[in-house]
MDAnalysis code that builds the backbone (N, CA, C; Angstrom):
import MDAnalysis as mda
import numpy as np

u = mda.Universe.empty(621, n_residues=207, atom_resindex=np.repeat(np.arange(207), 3), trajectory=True)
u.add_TopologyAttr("name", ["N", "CA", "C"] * 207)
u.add_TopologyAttr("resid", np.arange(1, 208))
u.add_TopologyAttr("resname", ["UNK", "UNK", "UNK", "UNK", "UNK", "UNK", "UNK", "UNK", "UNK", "UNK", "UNK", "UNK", "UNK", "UNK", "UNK", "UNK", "UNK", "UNK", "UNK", "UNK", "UNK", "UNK", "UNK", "UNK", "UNK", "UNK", "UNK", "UNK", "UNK", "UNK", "UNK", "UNK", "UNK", "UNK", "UNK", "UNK", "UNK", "UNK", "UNK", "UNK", "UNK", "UNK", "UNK", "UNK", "UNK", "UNK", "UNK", "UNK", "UNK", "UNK", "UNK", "UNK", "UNK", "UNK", "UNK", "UNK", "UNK", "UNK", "UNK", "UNK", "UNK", "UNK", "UNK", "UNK", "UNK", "UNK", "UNK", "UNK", "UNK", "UNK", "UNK", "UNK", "UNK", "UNK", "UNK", "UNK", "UNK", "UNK", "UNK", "UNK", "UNK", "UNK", "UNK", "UNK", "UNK", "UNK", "UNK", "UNK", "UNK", "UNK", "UNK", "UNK", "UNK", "UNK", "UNK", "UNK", "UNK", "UNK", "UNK", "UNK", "UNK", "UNK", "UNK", "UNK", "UNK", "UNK", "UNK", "UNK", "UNK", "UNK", "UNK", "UNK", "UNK", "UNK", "UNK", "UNK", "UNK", "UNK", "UNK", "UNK", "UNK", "UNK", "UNK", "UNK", "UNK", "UNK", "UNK", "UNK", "UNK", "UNK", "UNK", "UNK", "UNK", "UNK", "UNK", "UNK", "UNK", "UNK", "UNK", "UNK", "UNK", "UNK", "UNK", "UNK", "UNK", "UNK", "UNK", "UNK", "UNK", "UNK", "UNK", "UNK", "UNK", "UNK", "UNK", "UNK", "UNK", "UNK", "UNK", "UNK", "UNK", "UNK", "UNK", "UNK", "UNK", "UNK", "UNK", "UNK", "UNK", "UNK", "UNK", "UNK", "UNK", "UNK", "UNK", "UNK", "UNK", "UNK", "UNK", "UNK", "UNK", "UNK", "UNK", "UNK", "UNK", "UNK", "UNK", "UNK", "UNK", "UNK", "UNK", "UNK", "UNK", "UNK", "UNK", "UNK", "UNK", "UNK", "UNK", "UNK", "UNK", "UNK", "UNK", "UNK", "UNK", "UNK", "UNK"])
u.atoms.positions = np.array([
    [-31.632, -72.548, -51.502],
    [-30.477, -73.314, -51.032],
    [-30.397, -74.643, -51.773],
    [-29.320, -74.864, -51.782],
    [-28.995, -76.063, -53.005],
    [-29.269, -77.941, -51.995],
    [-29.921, -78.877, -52.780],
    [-30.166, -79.799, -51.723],
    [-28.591, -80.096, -51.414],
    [-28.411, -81.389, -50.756],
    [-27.298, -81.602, -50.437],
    [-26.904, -82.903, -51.223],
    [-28.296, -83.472, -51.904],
    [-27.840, -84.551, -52.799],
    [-26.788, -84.104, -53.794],
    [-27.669, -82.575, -54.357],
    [-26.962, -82.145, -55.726],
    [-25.314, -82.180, -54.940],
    [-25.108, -81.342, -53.890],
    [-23.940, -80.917, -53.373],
    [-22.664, -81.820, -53.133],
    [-23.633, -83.125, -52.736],
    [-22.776, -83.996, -52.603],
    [-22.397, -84.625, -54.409],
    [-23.146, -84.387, -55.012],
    [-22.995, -85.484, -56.579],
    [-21.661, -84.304, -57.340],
    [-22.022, -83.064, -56.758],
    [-20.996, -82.371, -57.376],
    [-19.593, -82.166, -56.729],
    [-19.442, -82.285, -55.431],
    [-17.950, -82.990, -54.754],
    [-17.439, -84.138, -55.029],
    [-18.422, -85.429, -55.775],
    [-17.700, -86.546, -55.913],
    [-17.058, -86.109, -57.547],
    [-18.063, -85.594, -58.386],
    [-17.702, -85.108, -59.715],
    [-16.313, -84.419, -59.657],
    [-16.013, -83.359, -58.836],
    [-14.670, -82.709, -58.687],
    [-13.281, -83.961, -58.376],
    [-13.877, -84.325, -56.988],
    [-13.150, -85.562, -56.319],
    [-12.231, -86.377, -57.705],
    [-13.423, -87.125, -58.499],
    [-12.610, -87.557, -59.420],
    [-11.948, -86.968, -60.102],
    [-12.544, -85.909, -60.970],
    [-11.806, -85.103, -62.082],
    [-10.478, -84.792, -61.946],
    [-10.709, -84.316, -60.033],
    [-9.273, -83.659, -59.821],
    [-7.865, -84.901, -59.238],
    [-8.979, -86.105, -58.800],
    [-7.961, -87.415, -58.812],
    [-7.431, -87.640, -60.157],
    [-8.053, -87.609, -61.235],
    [-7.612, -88.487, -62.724],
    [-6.771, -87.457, -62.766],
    [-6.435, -86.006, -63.048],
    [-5.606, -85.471, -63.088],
    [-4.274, -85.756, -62.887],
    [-4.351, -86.134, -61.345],
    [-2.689, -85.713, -60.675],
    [-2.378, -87.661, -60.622],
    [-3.008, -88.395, -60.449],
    [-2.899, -89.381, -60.172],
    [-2.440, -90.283, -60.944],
    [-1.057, -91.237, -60.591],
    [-0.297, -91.932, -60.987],
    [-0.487, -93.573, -61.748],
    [-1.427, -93.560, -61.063],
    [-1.879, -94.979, -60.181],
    [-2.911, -95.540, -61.110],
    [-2.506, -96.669, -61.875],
    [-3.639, -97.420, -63.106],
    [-4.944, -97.892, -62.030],
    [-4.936, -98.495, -60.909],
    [-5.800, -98.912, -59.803],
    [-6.349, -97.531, -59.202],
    [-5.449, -96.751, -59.173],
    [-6.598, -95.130, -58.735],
    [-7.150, -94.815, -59.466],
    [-6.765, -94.987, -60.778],
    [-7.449, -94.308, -62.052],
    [-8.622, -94.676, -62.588],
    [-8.632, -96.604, -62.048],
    [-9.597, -96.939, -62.241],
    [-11.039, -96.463, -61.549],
    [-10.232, -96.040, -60.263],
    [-11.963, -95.555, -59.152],
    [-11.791, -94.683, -59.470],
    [-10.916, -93.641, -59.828],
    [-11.679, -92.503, -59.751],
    [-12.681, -92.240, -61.286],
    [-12.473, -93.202, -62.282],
    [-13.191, -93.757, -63.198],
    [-14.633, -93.967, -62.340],
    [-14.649, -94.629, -61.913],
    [-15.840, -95.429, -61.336],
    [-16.552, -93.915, -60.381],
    [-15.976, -93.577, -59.688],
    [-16.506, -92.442, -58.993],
    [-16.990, -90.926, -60.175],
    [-16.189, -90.954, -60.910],
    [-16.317, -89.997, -61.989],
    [-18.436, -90.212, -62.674],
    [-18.174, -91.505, -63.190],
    [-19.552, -92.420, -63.420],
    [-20.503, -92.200, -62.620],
    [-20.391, -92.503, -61.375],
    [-21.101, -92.753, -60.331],
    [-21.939, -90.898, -60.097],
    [-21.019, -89.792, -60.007],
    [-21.712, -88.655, -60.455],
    [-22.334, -88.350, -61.670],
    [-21.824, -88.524, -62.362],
    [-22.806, -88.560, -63.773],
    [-23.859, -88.974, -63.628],
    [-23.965, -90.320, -62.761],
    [-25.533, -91.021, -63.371],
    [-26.433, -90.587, -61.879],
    [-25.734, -89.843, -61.136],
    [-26.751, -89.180, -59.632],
    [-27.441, -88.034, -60.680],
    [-26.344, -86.736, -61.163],
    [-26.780, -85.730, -61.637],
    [-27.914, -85.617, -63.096],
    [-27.533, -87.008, -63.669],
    [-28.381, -87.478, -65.033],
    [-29.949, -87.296, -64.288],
    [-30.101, -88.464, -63.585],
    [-30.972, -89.018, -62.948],
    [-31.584, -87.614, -61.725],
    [-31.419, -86.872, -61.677],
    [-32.318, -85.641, -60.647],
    [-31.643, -84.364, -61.206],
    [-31.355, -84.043, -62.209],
    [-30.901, -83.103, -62.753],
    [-31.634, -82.759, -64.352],
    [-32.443, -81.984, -65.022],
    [-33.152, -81.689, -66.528],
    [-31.882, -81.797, -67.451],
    [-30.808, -82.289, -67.117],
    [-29.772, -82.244, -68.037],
    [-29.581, -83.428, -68.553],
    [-29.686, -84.333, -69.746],
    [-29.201, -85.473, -70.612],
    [-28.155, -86.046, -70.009],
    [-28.016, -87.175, -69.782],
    [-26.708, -87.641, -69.508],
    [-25.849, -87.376, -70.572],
    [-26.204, -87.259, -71.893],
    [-24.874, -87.136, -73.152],
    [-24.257, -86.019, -72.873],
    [-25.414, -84.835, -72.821],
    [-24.531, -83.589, -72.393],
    [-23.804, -83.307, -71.191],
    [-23.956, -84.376, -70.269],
    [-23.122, -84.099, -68.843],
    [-22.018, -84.817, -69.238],
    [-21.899, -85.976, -69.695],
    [-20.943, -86.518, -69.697],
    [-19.662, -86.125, -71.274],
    [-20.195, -85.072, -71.617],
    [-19.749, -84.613, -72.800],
    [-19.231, -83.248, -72.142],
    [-19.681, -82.697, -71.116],
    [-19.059, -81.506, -70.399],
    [-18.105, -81.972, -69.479],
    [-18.210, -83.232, -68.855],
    [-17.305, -83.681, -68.126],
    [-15.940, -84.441, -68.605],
    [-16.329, -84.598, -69.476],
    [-15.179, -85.436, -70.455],
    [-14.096, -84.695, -70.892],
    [-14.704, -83.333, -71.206],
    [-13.898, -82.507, -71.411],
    [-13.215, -81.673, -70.786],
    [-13.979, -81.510, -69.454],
    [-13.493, -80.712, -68.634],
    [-12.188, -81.181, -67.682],
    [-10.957, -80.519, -67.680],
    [-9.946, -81.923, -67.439],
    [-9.064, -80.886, -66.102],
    [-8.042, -81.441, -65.352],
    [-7.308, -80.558, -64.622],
    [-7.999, -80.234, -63.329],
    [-7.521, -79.900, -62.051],
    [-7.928, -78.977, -60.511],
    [-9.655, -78.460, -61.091],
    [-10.553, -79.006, -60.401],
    [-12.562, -78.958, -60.736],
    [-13.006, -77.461, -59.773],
    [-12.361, -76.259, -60.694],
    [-13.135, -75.491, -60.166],
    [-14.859, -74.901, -60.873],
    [-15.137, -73.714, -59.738],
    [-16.406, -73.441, -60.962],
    [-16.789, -72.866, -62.119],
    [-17.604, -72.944, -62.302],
    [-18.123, -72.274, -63.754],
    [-18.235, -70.386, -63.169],
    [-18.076, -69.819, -64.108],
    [-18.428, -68.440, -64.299],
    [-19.234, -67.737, -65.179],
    [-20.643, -67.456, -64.328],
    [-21.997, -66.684, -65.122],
    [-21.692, -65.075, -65.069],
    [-21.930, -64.490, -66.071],
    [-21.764, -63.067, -66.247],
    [-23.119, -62.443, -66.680],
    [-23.743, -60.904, -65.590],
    [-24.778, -60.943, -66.146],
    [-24.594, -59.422, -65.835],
    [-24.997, -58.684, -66.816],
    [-24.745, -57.260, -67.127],
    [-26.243, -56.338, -66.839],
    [-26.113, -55.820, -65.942],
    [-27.587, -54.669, -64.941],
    [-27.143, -53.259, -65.613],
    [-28.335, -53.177, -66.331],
    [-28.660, -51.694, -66.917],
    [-29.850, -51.231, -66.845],
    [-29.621, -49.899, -66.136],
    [-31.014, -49.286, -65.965],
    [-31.119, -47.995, -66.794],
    [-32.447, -47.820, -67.216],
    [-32.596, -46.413, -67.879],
    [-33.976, -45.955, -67.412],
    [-34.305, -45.145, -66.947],
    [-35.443, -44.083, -66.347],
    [-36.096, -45.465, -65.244],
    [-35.068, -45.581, -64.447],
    [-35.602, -46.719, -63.250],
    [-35.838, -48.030, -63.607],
    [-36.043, -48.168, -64.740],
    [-35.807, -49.184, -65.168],
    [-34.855, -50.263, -66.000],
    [-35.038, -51.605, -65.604],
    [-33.865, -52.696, -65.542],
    [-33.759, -53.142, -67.089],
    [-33.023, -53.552, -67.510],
    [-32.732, -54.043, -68.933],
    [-32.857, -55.519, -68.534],
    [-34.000, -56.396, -69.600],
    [-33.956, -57.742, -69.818],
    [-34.055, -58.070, -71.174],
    [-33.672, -59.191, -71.236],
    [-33.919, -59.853, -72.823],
    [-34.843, -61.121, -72.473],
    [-35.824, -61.686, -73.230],
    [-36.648, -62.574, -73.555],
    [-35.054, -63.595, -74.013],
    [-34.959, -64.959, -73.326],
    [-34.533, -65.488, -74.001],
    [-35.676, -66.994, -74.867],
    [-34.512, -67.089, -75.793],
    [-35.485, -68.027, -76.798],
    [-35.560, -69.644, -76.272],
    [-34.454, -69.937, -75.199],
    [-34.717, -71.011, -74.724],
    [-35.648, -71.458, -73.614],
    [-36.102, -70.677, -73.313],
    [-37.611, -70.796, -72.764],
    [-38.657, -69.948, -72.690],
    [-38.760, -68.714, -72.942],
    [-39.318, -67.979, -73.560],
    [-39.951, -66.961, -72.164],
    [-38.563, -66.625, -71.390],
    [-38.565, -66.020, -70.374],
    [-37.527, -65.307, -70.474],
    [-37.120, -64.031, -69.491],
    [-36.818, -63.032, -69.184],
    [-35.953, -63.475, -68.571],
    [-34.646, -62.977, -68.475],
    [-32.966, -62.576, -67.960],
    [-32.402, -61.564, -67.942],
    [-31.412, -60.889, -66.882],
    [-30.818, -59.697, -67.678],
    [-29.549, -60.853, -68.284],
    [-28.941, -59.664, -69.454],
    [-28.078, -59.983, -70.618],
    [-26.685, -60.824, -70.123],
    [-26.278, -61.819, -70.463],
    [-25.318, -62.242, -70.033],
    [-24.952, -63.531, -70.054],
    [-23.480, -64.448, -69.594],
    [-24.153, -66.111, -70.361],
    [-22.151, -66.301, -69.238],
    [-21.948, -67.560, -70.193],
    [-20.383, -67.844, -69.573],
    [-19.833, -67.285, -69.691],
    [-18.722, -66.992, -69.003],
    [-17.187, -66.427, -69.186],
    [-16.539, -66.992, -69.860],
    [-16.032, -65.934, -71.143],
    [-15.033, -66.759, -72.328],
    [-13.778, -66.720, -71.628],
    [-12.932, -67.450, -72.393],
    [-11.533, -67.187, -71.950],
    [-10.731, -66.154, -72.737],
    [-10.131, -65.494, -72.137],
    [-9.397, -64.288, -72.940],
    [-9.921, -63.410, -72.665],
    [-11.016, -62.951, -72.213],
    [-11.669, -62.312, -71.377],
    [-11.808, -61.628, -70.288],
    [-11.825, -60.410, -69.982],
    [-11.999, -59.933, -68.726],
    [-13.378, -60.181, -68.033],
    [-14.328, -60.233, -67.010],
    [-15.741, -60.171, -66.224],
    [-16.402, -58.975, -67.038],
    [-16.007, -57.971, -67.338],
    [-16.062, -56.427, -68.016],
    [-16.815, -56.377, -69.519],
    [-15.446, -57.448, -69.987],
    [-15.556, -57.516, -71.279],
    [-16.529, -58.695, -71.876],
    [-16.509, -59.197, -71.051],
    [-18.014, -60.274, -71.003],
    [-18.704, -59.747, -71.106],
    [-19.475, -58.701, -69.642],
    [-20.521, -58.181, -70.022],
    [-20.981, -57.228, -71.188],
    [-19.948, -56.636, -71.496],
    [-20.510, -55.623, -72.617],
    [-20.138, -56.764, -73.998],
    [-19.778, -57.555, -74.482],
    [-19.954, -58.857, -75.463],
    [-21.602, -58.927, -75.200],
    [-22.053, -59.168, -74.494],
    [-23.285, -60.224, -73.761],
    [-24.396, -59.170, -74.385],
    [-24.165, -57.592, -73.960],
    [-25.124, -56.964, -74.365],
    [-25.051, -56.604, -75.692],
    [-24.182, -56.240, -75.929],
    [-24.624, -56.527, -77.469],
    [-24.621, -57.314, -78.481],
    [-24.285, -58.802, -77.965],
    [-25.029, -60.033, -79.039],
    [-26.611, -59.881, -78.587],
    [-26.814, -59.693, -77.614],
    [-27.924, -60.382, -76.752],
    [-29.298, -58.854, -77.080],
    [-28.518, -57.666, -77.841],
    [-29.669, -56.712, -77.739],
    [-29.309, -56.624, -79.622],
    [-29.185, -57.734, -79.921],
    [-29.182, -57.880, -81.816],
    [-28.077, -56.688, -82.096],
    [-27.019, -56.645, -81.352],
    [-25.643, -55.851, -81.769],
    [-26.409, -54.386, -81.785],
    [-27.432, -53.537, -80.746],
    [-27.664, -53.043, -80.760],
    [-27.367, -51.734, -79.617],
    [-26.937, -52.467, -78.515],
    [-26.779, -51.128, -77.578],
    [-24.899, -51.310, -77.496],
    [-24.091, -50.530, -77.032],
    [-23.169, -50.945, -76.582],
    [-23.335, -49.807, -75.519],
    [-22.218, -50.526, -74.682],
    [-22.116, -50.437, -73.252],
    [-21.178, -50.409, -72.455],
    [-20.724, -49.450, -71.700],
    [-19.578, -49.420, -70.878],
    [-20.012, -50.516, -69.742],
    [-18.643, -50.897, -69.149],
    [-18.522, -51.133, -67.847],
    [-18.710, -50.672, -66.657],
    [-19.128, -50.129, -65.292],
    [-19.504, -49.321, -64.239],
    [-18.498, -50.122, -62.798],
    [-18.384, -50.876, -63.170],
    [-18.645, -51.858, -61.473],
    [-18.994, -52.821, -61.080],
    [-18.608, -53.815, -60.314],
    [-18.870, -55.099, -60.061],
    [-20.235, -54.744, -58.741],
    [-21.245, -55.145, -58.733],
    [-22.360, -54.864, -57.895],
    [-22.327, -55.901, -56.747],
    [-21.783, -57.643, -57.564],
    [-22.423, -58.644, -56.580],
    [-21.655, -60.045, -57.276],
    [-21.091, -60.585, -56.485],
    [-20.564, -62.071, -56.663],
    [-21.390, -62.509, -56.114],
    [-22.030, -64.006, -56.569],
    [-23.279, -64.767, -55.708],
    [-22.958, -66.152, -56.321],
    [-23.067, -67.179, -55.260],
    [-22.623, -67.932, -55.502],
    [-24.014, -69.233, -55.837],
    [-24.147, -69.336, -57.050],
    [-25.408, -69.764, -57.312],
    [-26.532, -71.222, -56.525],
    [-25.786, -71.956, -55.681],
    [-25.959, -72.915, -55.258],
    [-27.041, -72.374, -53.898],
    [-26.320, -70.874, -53.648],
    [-26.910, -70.639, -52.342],
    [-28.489, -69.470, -52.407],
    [-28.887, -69.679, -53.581],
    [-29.951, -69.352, -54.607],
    [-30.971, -70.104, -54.859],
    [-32.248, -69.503, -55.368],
    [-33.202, -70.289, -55.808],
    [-33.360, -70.987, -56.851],
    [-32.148, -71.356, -57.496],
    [-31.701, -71.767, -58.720],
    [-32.407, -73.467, -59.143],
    [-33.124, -73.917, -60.573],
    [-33.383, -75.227, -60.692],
    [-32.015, -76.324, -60.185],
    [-31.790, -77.104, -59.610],
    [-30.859, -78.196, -59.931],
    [-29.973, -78.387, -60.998],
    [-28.764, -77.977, -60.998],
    [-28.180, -78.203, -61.980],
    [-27.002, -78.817, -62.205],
    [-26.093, -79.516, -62.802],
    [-25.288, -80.356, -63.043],
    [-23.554, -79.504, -62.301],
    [-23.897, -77.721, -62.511],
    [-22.638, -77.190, -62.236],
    [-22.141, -76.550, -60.826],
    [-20.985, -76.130, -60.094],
    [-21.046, -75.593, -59.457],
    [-20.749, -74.056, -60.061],
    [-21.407, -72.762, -59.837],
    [-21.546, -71.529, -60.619],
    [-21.272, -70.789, -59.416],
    [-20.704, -69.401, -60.126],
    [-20.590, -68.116, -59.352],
    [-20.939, -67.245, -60.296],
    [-21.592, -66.318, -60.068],
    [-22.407, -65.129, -60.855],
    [-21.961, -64.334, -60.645],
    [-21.727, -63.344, -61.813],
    [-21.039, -61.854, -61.236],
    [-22.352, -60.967, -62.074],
    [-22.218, -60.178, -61.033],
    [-23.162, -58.741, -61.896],
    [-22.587, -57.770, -61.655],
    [-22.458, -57.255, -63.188],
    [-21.566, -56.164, -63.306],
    [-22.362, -54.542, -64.130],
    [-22.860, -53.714, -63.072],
    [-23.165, -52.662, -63.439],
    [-22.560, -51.770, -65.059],
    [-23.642, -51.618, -66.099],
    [-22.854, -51.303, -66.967],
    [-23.933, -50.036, -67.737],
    [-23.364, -49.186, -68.041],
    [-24.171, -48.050, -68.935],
    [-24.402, -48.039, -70.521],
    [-25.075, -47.568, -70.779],
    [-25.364, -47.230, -72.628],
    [-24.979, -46.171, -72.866],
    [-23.951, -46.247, -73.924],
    [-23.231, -45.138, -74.414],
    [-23.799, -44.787, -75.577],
    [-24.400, -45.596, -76.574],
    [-24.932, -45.552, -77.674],
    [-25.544, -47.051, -78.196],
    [-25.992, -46.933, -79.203],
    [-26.866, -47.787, -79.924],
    [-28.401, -47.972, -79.815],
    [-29.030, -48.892, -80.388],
    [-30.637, -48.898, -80.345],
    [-30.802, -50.568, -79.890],
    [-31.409, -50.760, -79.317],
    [-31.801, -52.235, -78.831],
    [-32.479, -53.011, -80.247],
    [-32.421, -54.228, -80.809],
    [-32.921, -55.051, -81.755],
    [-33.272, -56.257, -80.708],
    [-33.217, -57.301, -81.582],
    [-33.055, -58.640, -80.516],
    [-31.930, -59.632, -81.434],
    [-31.394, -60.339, -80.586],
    [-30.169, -60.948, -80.669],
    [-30.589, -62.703, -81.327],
    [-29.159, -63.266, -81.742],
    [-29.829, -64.771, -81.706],
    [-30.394, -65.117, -81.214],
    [-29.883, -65.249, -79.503],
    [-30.454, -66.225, -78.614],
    [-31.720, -65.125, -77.475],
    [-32.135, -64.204, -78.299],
    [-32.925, -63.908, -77.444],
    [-34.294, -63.424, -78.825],
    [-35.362, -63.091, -78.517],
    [-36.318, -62.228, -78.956],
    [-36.822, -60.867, -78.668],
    [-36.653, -60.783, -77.738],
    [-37.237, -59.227, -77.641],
    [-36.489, -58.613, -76.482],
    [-36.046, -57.525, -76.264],
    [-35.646, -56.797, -75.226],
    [-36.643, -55.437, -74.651],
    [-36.482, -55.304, -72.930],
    [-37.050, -54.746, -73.254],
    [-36.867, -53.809, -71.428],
    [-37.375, -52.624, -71.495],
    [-36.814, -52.266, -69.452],
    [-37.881, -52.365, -68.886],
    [-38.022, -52.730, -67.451],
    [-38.463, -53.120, -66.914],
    [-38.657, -52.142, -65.531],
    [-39.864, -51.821, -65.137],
    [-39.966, -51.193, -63.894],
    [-40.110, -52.491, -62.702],
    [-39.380, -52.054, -61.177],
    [-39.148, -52.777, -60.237],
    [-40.711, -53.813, -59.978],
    [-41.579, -53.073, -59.940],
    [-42.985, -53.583, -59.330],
    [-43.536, -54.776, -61.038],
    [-43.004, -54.128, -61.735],
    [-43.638, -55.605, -62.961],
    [-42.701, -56.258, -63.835],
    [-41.822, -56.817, -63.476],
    [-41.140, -57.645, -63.979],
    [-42.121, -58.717, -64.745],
    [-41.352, -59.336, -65.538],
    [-42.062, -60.249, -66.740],
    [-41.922, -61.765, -65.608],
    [-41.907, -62.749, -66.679],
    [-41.660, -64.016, -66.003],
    [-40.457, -64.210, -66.441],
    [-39.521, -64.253, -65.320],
    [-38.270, -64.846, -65.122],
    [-37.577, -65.743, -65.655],
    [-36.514, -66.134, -65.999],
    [-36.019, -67.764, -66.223],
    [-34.945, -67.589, -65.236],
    [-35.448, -68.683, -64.262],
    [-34.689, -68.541, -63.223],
    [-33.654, -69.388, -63.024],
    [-33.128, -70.363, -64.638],
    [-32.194, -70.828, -64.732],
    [-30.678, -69.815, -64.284],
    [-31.276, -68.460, -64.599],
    [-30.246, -67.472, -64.875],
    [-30.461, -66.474, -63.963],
    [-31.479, -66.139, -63.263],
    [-31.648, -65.389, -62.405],
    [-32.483, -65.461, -61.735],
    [-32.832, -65.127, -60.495],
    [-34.043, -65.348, -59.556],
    [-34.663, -64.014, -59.266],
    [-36.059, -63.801, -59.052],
    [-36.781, -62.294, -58.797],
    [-35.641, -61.719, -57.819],
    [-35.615, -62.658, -56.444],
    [-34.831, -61.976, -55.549],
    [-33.431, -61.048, -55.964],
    [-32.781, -61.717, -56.897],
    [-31.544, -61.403, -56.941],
    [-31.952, -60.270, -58.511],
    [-32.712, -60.313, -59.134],
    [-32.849, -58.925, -59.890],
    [-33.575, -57.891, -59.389],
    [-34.303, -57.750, -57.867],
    [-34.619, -56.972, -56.657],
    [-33.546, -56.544, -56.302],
    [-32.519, -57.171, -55.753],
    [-31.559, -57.023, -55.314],
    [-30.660, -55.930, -56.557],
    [-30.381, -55.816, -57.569],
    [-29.894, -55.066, -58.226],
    [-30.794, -53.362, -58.284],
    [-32.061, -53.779, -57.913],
    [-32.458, -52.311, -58.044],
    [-31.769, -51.858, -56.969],
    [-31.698, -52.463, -55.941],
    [-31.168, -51.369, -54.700],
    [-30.051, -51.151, -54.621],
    [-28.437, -51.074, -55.583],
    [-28.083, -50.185, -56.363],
    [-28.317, -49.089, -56.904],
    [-29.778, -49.065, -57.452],
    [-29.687, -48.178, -58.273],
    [-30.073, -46.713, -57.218],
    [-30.814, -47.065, -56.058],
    [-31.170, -46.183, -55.023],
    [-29.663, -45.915, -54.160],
    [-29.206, -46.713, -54.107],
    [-27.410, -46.699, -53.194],
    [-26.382, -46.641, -54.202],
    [-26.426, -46.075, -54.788],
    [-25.369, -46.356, -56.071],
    [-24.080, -46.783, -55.114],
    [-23.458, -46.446, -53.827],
    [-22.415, -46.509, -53.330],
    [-22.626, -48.028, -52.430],
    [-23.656, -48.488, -53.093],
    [-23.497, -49.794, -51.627],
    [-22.088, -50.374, -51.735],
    [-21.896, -51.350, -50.799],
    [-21.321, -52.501, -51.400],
    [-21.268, -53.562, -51.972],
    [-20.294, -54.092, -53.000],
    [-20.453, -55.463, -53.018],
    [-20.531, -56.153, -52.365],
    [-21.972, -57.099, -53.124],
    [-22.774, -58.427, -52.160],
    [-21.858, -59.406, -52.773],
    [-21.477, -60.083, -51.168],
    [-20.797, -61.535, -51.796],
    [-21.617, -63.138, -51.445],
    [-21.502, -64.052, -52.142],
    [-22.605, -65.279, -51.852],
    [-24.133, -65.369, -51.911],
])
C-alpha cells in the first residue's frame, strides 16, 4: 500500500498541473507555480528519482494529470512464465514498459516482447488478465501515479535472444522464480498470473 505522504505529494502534483492548465489568473498561476515546486521537492526528497528527471517529466507533462500506463505481457510455455533479466538492475520482469501513443494495450504488449526477447519471439494477443492499480501494490515509492495492465499473450513463432534493455530471457516455473525487480512487478502479482493459467476463464482482476 502506497504511504500517504507519496499520495498526498502526488495530488498536489496533479492539483497544480491541472490548475496551470485551465487557469486564467497571473496570481493563480503563480501558486499553482509554487504548489507545482512544492511537489517536486516532497517527491525529490523521499522518492530514488533525481529532481532533474522529475522536474523534466513534469515540465512536460501539460493538460487534465491523469495516470501513467504500464504494459506487461504474461506468457507461459510448459507451465512456465516468460521473464526477461532487465539491464537496469539486473533483475527479472515479465516483458513490457509504457504505453506508446498510437497504440493499442495489445499492441504494446506484443512491441514489448519482441524488443525485449532481442526481436525474437513474436506474439499474439489473448486477453486482458488484470488492471492493477500500482499504488495499491508493493511497489518502491515512486514519483508516478500508474495502472498496470497484463495482457495474456501467446508465441506464434520466433526464438528468444535478448533485447537492448534486457540480457537474458528466460521461463520460469511457479515455485522458483529469479529475483524480481519489483519496480515493475511484485512476486505477488506474477503469482497471481499463474492462476490464470490453472482458470484460464477467471476474471479480470481490477486494483
Amino acid at each position: 500500500m502506497e504511504a500517504k505522504w507519496l499520495e498526498w505529494a502526488k495530488q498536489i502534483q496533479a492539483i497544480a498541473q491541472t490548475g496551470l492548465t485551465y487557469t486564467k489568473d497571473i496570481y493563480d498561476r503563480e501558486r499553482y507555480e509554487t504548489l507545482k515546486q512544492l511537489g517536486i521537492d516532497i517527491l525529490t526528497n523521499y522518492t530514488a528519482v533525481g529532481s532533474e528527471k522529475i522536474e523534466l517529466t513534469f515540465a512536460s507533462d501539460t493538460g487534465y494529470a491523469t495516470p501513467k500506463t504500464d504494459i506487461r505481457a504474461v506468457i507461459f510455455k510448459d507451465s512456465k512464465i516468460l521473464l526477461v533479466r532487465e539491464n537496469h538492475d539486473g533483475r527479472w520482469a515479465l516483458p513490457g514498459g509504457w504505453a506508446d501513443i498510437g497504440l493499442s494495450p495489445s499492441e504494446v504488449a506484443v512491441k514489448e516482447v519482441k524488443e525485449e526477447s532481442g526481436s525474437g519471439y513474436d506474439v499474439e494477443a489473448v486477453r486482458l488478465l488484470a488492471v492493477l492499480d500500482k499504488k495499491y501494490h508493493d511497489h518502491p515509492p515512486e514519483p508516478y501515479h500508474v495502472y498496470k495492465y497484463f495482457i495474456l499473450c501467446k508465441i506464434v513463432g520466433g526464438e528468444a535472444l535478448s533485447g537492448i534493455e534486457t540480457t537474458e530471457v528466460g521461463f520460469f516455473e511457479r515455485d522458483r522464480l529469479p529475483k524480481l525487480s519489483i519496480e515493475r512487478n511484485t512476486a505477488a502479482q506474477v503469482q497471481t498470473m499463474f492462476t490464470f493459467l490453472h482458470q484460464p476463464n477467471k476474471e479480470v482482476l481490477i486494483d
